[in-house]
C-alpha positions as CSV (number, residue, x, y, z in Angstrom):
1,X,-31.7,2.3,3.6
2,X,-29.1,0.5,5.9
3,X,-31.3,-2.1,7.0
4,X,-32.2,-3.1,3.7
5,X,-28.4,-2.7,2.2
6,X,-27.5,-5.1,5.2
7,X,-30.6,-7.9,4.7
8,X,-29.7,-7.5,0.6
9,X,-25.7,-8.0,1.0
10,X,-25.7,-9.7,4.4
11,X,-25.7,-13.3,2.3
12,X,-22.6,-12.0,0.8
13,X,-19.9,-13.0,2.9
14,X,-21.3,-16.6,3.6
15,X,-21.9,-17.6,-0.7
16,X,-18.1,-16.4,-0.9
17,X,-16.7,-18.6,1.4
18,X,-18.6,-21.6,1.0
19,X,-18.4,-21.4,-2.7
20,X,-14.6,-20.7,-2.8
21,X,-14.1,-23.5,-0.1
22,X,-16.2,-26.0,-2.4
23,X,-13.9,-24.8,-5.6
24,X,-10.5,-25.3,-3.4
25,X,-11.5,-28.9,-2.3
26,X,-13.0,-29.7,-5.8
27,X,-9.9,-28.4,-7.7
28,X,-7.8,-30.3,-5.1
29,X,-5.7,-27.2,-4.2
30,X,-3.7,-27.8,-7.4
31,X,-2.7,-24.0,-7.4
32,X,-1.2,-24.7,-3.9
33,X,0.4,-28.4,-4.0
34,X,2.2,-27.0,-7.7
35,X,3.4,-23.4,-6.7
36,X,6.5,-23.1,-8.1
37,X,5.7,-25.1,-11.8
38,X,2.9,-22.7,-11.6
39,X,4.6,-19.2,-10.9
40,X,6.6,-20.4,-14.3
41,X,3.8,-21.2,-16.2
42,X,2.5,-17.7,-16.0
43,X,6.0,-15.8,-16.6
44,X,6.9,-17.6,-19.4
45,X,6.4,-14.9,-22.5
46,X,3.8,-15.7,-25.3
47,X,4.9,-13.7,-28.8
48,X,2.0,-13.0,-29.9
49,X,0.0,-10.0,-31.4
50,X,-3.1,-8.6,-29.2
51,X,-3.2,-8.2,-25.6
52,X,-0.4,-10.6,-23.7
53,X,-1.2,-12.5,-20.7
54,X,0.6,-9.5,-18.7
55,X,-1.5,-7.0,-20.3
56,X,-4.4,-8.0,-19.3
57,X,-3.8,-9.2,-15.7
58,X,-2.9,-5.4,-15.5
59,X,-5.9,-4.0,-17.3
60,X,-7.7,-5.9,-14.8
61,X,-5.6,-5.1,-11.9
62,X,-6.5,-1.4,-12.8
63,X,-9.8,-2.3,-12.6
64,X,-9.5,-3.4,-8.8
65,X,-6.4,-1.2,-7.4
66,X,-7.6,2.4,-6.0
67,X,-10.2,3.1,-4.2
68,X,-11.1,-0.9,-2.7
69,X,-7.6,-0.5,-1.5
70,X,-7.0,2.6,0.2
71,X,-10.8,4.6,1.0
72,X,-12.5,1.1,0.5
73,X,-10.3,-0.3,3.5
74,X,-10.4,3.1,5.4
75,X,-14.1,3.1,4.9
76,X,-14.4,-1.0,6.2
77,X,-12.1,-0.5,9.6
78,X,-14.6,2.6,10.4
79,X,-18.1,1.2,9.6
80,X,-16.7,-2.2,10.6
81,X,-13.3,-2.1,13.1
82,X,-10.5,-3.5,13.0
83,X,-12.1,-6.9,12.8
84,X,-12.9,-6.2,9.0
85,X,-9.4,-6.5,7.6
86,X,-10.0,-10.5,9.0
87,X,-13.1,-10.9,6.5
88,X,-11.0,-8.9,3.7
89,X,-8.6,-12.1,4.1
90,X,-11.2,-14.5,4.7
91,X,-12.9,-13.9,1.6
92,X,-9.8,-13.0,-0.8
93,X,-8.0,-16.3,0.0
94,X,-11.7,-17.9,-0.4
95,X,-12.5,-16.0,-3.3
96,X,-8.9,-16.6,-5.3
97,X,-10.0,-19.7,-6.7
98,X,-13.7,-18.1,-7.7
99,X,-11.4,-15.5,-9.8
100,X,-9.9,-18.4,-11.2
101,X,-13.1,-20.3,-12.1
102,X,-14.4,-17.1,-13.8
103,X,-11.2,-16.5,-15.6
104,X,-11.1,-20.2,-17.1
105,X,-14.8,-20.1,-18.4
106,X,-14.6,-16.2,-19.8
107,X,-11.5,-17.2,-22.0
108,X,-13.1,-21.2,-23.3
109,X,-16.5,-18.9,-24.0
110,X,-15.0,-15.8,-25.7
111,X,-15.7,-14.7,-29.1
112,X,-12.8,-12.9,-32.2
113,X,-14.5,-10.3,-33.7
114,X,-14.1,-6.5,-34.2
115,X,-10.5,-7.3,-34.2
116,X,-9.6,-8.5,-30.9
117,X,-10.9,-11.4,-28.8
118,X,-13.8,-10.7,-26.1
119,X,-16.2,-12.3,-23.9
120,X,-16.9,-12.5,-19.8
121,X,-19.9,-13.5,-17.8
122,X,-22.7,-12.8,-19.9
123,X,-21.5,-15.1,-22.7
124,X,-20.7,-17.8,-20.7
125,X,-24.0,-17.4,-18.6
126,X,-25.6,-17.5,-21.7
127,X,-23.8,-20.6,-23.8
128,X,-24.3,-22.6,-20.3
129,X,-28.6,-22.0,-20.7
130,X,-27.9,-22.2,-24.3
131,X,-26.9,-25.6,-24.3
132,X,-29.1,-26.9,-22.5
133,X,-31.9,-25.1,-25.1
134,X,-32.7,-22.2,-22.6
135,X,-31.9,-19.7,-25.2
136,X,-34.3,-17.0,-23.9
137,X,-33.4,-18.2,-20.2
138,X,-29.3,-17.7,-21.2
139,X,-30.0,-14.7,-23.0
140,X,-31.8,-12.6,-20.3
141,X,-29.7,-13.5,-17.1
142,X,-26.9,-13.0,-19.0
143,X,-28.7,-9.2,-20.0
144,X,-29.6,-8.8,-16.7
145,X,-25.9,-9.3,-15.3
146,X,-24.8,-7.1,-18.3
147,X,-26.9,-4.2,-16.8
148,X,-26.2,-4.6,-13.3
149,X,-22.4,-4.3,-14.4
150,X,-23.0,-1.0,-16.2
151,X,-24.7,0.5,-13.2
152,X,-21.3,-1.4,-11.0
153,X,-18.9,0.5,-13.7
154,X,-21.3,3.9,-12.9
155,X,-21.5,4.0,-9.8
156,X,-18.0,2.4,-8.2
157,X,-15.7,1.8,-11.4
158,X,-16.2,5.8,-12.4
159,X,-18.5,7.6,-9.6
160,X,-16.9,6.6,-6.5
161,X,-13.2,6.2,-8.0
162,X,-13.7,9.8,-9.5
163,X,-14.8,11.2,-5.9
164,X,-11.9,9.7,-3.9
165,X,-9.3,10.9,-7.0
166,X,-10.7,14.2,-7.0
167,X,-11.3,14.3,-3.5
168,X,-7.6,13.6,-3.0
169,X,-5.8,16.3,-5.6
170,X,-8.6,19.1,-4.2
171,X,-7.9,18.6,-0.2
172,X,-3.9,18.2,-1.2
173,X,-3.2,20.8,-4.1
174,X,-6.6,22.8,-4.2
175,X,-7.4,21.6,-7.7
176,X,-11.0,21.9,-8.9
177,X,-12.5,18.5,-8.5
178,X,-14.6,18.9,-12.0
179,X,-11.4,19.7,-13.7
180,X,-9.9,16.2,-12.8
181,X,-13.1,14.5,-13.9
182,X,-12.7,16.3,-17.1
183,X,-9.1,14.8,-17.7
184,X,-10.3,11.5,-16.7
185,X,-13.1,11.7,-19.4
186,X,-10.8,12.2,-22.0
187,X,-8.1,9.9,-21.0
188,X,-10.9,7.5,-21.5
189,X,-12.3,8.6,-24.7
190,X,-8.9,8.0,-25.8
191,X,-7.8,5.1,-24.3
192,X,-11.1,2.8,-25.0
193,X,-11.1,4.2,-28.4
194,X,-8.5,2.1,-29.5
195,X,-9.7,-1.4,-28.0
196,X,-8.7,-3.5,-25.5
197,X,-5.1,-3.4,-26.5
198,X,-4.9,0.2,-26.5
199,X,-6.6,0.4,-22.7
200,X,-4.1,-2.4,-21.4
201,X,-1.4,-0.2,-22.9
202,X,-1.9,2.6,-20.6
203,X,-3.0,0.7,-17.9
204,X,0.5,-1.9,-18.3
205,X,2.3,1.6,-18.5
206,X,0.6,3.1,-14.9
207,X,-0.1,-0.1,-12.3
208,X,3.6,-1.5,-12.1
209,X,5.1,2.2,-11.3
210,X,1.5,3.2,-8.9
211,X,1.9,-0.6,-7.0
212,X,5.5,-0.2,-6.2
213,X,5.6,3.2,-4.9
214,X,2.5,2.5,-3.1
215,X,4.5,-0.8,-1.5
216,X,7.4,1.8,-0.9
217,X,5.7,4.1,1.4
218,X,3.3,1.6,3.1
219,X,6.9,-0.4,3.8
220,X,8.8,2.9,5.0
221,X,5.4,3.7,7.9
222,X,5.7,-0.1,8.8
223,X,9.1,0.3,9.6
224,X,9.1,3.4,11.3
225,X,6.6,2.1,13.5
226,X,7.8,-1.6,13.4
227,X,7.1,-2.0,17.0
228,X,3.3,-1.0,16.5
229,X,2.7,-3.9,14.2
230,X,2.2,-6.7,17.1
231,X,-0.3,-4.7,18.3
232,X,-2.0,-4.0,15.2
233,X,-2.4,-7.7,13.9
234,X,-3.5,-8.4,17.8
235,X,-6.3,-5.8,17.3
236,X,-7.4,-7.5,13.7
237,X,-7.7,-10.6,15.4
238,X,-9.6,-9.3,18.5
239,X,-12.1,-7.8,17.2
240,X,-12.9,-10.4,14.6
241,X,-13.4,-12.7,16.9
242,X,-14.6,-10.8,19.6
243,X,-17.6,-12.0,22.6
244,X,-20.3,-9.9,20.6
245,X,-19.6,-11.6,17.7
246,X,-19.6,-14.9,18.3
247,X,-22.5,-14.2,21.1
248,X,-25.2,-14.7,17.8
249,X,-24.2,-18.2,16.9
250,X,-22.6,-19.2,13.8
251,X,-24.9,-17.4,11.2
252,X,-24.7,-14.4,13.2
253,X,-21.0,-14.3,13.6
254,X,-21.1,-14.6,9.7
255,X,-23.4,-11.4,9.1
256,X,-21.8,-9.5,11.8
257,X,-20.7,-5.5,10.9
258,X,-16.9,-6.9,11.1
259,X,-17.7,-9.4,8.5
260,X,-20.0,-7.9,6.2
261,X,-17.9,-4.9,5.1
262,X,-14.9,-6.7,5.5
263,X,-15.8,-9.5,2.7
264,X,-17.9,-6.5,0.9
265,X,-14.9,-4.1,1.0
266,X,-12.7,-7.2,0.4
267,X,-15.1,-8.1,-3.0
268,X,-14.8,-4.0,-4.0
269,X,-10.9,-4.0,-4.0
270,X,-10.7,-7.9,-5.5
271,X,-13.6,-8.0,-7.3
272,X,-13.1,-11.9,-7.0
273,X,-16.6,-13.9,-8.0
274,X,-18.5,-11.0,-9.4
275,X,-17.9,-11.4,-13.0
276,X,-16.4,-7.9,-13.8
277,X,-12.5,-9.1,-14.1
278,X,-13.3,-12.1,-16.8
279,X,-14.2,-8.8,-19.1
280,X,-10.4,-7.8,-19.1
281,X,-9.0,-11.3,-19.0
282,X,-10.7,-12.8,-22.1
283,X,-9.3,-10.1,-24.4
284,X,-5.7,-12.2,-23.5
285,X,-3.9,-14.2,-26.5
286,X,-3.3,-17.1,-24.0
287,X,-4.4,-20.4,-25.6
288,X,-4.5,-21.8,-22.2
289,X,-7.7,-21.0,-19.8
290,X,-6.1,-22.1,-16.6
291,X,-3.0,-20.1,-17.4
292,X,-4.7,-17.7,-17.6
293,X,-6.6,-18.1,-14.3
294,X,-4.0,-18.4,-12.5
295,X,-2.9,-15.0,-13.3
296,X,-6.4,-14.4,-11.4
297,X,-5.1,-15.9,-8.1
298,X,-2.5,-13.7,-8.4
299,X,-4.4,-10.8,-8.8
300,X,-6.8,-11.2,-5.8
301,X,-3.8,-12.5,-3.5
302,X,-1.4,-8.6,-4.8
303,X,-4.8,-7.0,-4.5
304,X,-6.5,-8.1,-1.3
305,X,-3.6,-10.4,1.1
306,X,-0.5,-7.7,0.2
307,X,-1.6,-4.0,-0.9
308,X,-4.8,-3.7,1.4
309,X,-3.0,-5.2,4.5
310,X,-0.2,-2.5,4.2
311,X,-3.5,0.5,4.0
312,X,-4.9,-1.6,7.3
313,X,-1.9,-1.6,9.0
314,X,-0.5,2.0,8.3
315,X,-4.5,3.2,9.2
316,X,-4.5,1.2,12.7
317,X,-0.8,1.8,13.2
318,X,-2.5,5.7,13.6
319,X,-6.4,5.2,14.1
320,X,-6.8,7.4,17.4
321,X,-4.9,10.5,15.6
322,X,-7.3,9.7,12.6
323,X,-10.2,8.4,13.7
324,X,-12.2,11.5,13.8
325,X,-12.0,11.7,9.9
326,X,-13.9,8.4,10.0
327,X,-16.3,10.1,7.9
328,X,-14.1,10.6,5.3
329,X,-11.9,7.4,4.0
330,X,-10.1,9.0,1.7
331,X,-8.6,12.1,4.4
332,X,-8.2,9.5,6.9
333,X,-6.2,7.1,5.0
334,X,-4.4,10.2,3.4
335,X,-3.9,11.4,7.3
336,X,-2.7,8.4,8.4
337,X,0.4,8.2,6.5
338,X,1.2,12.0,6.9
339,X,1.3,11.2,10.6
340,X,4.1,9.1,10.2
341,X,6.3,10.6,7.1
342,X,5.3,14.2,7.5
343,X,3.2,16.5,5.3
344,X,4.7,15.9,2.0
345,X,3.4,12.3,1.8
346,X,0.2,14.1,1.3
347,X,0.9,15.0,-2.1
348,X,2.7,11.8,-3.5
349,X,-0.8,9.8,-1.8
350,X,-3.3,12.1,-3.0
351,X,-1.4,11.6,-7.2
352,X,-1.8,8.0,-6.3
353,X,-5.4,7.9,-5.0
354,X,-6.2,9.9,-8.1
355,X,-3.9,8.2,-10.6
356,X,-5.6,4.3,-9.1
357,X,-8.6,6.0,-9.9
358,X,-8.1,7.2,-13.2
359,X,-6.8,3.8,-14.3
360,X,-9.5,2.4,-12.9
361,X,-12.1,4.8,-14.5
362,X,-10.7,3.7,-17.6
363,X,-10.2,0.0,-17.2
364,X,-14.3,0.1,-16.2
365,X,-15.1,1.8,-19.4
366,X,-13.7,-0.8,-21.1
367,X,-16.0,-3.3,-19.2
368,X,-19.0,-1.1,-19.9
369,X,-17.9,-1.1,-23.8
370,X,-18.3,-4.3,-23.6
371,X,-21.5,-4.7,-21.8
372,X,-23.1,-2.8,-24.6
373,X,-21.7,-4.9,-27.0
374,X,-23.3,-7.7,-25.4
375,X,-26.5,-6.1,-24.9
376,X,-27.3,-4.7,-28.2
377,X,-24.9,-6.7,-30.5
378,X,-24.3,-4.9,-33.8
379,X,-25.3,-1.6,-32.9
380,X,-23.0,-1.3,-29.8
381,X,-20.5,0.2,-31.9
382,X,-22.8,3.3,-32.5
383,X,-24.4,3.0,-28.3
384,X,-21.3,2.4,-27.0
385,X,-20.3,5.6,-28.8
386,X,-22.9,7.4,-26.7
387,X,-22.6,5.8,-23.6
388,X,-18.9,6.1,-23.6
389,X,-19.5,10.1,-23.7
390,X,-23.0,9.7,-20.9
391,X,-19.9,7.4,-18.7
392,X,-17.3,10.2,-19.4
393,X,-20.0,13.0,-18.2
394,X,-20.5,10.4,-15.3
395,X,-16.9,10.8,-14.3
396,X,-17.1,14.5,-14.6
397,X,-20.4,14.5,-12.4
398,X,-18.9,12.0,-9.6
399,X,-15.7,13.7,-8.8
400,X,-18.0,16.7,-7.8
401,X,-21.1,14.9,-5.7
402,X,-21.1,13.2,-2.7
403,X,-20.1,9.1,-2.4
404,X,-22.5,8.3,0.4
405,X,-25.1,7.4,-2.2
406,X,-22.7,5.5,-5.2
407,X,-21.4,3.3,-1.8
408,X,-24.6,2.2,-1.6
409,X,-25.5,1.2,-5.1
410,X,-22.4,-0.5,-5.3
411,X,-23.0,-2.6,-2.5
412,X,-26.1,-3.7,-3.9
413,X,-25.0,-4.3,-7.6
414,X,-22.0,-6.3,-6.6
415,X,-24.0,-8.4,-4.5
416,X,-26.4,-8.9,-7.3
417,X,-23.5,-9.8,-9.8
418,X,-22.2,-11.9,-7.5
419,X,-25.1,-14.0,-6.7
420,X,-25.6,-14.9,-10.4
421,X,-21.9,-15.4,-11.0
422,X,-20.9,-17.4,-8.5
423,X,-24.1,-19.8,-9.0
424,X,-23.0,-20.2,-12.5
425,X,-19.7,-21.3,-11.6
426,X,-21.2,-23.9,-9.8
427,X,-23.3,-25.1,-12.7
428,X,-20.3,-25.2,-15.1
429,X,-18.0,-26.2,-12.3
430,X,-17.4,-30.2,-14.6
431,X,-15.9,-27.7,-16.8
432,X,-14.0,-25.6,-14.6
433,X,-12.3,-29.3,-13.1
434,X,-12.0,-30.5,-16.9
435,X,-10.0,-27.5,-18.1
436,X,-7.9,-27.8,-14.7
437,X,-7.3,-31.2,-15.0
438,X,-5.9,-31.1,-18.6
439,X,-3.5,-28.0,-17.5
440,X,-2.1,-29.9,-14.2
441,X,-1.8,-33.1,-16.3
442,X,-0.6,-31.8,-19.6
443,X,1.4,-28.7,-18.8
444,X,2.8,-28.5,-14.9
445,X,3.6,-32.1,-15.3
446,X,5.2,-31.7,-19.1
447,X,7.0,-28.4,-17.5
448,X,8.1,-30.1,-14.1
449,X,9.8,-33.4,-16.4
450,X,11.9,-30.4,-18.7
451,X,13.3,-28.9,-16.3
C-alpha cells in the first residue's frame, strides 16, 4: 500500500512547483511588485448582503486550519524529518498563486441560485469543455472531481479531522471520543442548514479567536526556548538538502520522503491547487475575481509560511523528548508543547485540536453540499439532505476508528483533485492573466493615484 501511495502521489510535489512557478512568471509577480496597494484592496469593506469577502476567506480558512497544521505537520517531520517543513514552504509559496488562479475562475464561473451565489471547480471545469462543445467531456471530469472531493471531505475534511479532535479531548480530559463526533454532527446539521452564510457565520466567529491563541502559545515555546531556534532552522535546512537526497539526481531529489510528505502535508494544511477552497470562496459578494484571489494568497501564506512553521519549530525545538510518540501526531505535537509550558497546555491544545477540527468538519460539509448540488442538480436539495446525515454519521464513526487508513485515501484523492485542477488552470490560464491584468490596471493603479 505504501509503494503504490508513493508512485500515485510521488508526481505531486513536482506539478505544484512547476505549475505555480509558470503562474508567478506569467502573472509577472504582480501580487509581489504591488504589496501594499494590494493588502488595501482586500481590507477595504464591501456593504453588501450575503457572505463578505472576510467571511469567506474564513470559511475557507476553517476548511484548511486543524489537523494539516498541527498532526498533519507532526505526522510530515516523522514519516519525513525535518527536511519536510522545507517542501511545506516550497510548495505553499509555489502554490499561493495556484490558490489564486482557482479563486479567480471559481468566482467569473459561479452561479445565483437557491439564494446565495455558488460555484468551484466542477463548474469551471465544465464551462471550459463546454465552450469549446465538449459538453459530455466538461460534464464528466467535472463529476469525476466532484466525487473525488466528497470522498476528500469523508475521509480528511470529517474522518481524519474528527480522529485528531477526538483524539485530543479523550487523551486530555477522558471524554468519550463518539460523544465529540456526536456534537460535531449536529453543529453541522445546523450550521450547513442555513447556507453558506450561516456556515461562514460560525466559522468567522471561531478561526480569528483559535489562530491567535494558537500564535500566542506557539510564540511563548519559541521564546522560552529562543536559543533553540538557530538550531532548529539549521536542521530544516540539513536534512532537506541532505547527501542522500541529492545522491538520486534532480528527479529523485524531487520524490524523495522529505519532499513528498512535506509538499503532500503542505497541500493537506493549504489545500492550494486542489480545487476544494474555490467551493468557499465563490459564495463571496465580491464583484472582483482577483480581489478575491488575493485573499487566497493570503490564506496559503497564514496557513502554510506562519501557523505550520510555529507547530515545526515548537515539535523540533522538543523532537528527542517526543519522538517516541512518532506514531501518534496528534500526542506528539500535544507533548511537545507541554514540555515547554507544563501540563496545563495540554488542555488549552487538545480544545484547539478539537475546536480546528470541528470547524473544519463543518466548513467541508459545506463543500460536500455543494458537490451534490453539482452532481445531481435539482434533486441535491433532497440527497444532500441524506448525505449531510451519512457525512454527520461519518464524523461520529471517524472520531472512534483508526487514521492510518483515512491518511491514506486522502493522499490519494488530493492528488487526484489536484492533477485535474491544476491542468485546468493551465488551460484557462488567458483568462486567469485577463482577469489579472484588468485588476492591476484598473484597480491598484486607480487605488495607488487616490491616495
Amino acid at each position: 500500500m505504501e509503494r503504490f501511495i508513493g508512485f500515485f502521489t510521488a508526481p505531486v510535489p513536482f506539478f505544484i512547483i512547476a505549475a505555480g512557478l509558470f503562474f508567478s512568471f506569467y502573472l509577472k509577480f504582480f501580487y509581489i511588485r504591488h504589496p501594499i496597494k494590494a493588502f488595501r484592496a482586500i481590507t477595504e469593506k464591501e456593504e453588501k448582503s450575503g457572505v463578505s469577502p472576510f467571511a469567506a476567506l474564513t470559511l475557507a480558512l476553517s476548511g484548511t486550519l486543524g489537523v494539516g497544521n498541527i498532526v498533519g505537520v507532526a505526522g510530515a517531520i516523522a514519516l519525513g524529518g525535518f527536511g519536510a517543513v522545507f517542501w511545506m514552504w516550497v510548495s505553499a509559496l509555489c502554490a499561493m498563486i495556484l490558490k489564486y488562479a482557482e479563486i479567480v475562475l471559481a468566482v467569473r464561473h459561479r452561479r445565483e441560485g437557491r439564494g446565495e451565489r455558488f460555484g468551484g471547480a466542477p463548474y469551471y471545469i465544465e464551462d471550459f469543455f463546454s465552450r469549446r462543445s465538449l459538453f459530455g467531456v466538461g460534464k464528466a471530469v467535472g463529476a469525476t472531481f466532484a466525487v473525488l472531493c466528497l470522498f476528500e471531505v469523508l475521509s480528511t475534511g470529517c474522518g481524519i479531522q474528527m480522529n485528531a479532535a477526538a483524539g485530543a479531548l479523550h487523551n486530555a480530559l477522558g471524554v468519550p471520543t463518539a460523544l465529540v463526533g456526536i456534537f460535531a454532527a449536529g453543529l453541522t446539521f445546523y450550521a450547513v442548514g442555513g447556507g453558506a452564510e450561516r456556515v461562514s457565520k460560525v466559522t468567522s466567529a471561531l478561526i480569528p479567536i483559535l489562530s491567535l491563541s494558537y500564535i500566542f502559545m506557539s510564540c511563548a515555546v519559541m521564546l522560552i526556548r529562543s536559543s533553540e531556534l538557530p538550531r532548529v532552522f539549521s536542521s530544516i535546512f540539513a536534512d532537506a538538502f541532505s547527501p542522500e537526497s541529492a545522491a538520486g539526481g534532480v528527479f529523485g531529489f524531487l520524490f524523495c520522503r522529505a519532499t513528498r510528505y512535506g509538499a503532500m502535508r503542505g497541500l493537506l494544511s493549504n489545500e492550494a491547487g486542489c480545487g476544494t477552497a474555490p467551493l468557499a470562496h465563490a459564495a463571496s459578494n465580491t464583484d472582483t475575481p482577483a480581489k478575491q484571489g488575493i485573499l487566497g494568497i493570503f490564506e496559503v501564506f497564514f496557513d502554510t509560511v506562519v501557523l505550520c512553521t510555529m507547530t515545526a519549530a515548537v515539535i523540533i525545538i522538543s523532537y528527542d523528548e517526543v519522538a517516541f510518540l512518532a506514531n501518534e501526531p496528534i500526542k506528539m505535537a500535544i507533548a511537545a508543547y507541554s514540555e515547554v509550558l507544563g501540563g496545563w497546555s495540554e488542555y488549552f491544545l487538545a480544545f484547539a485540536v478539537a475546536a480546528f477540527g470541528v470547524a473544519t468538519v463543518v466548513c467541508c460539509a459545506h463543500y460536500a453540499k455543494e458537490c451534490i448540488f453539482y452532481l445531481f442538480g435539482g434533486r441535491g436539495r433532497v440527497l444532500g439532505g441524506a448525505c449531510l446525515a451519512i457525512y454527520a454519521a461519518a464524523a461520529v464513526v471517524g472520531a472512534t476508528v483508526s487514521g492510518s487508513v483515512l491518511w491514506h485515501i486522502s493522499d490519494i484523492t488530493l492528488a487526484g483533485m489536484t492533477f485535474i485542477n491544476i491542468t485546468v488552470l493551465l488551460l484557462c490560464r488567458k483568462e486567469i492573466k485577463s482577469e489579472t491584468r484588468d485588476f492591476v490596471c484598473n484597480y491598484l493603479k486607480q487605488k495607488g493615484n487616490s491616495r
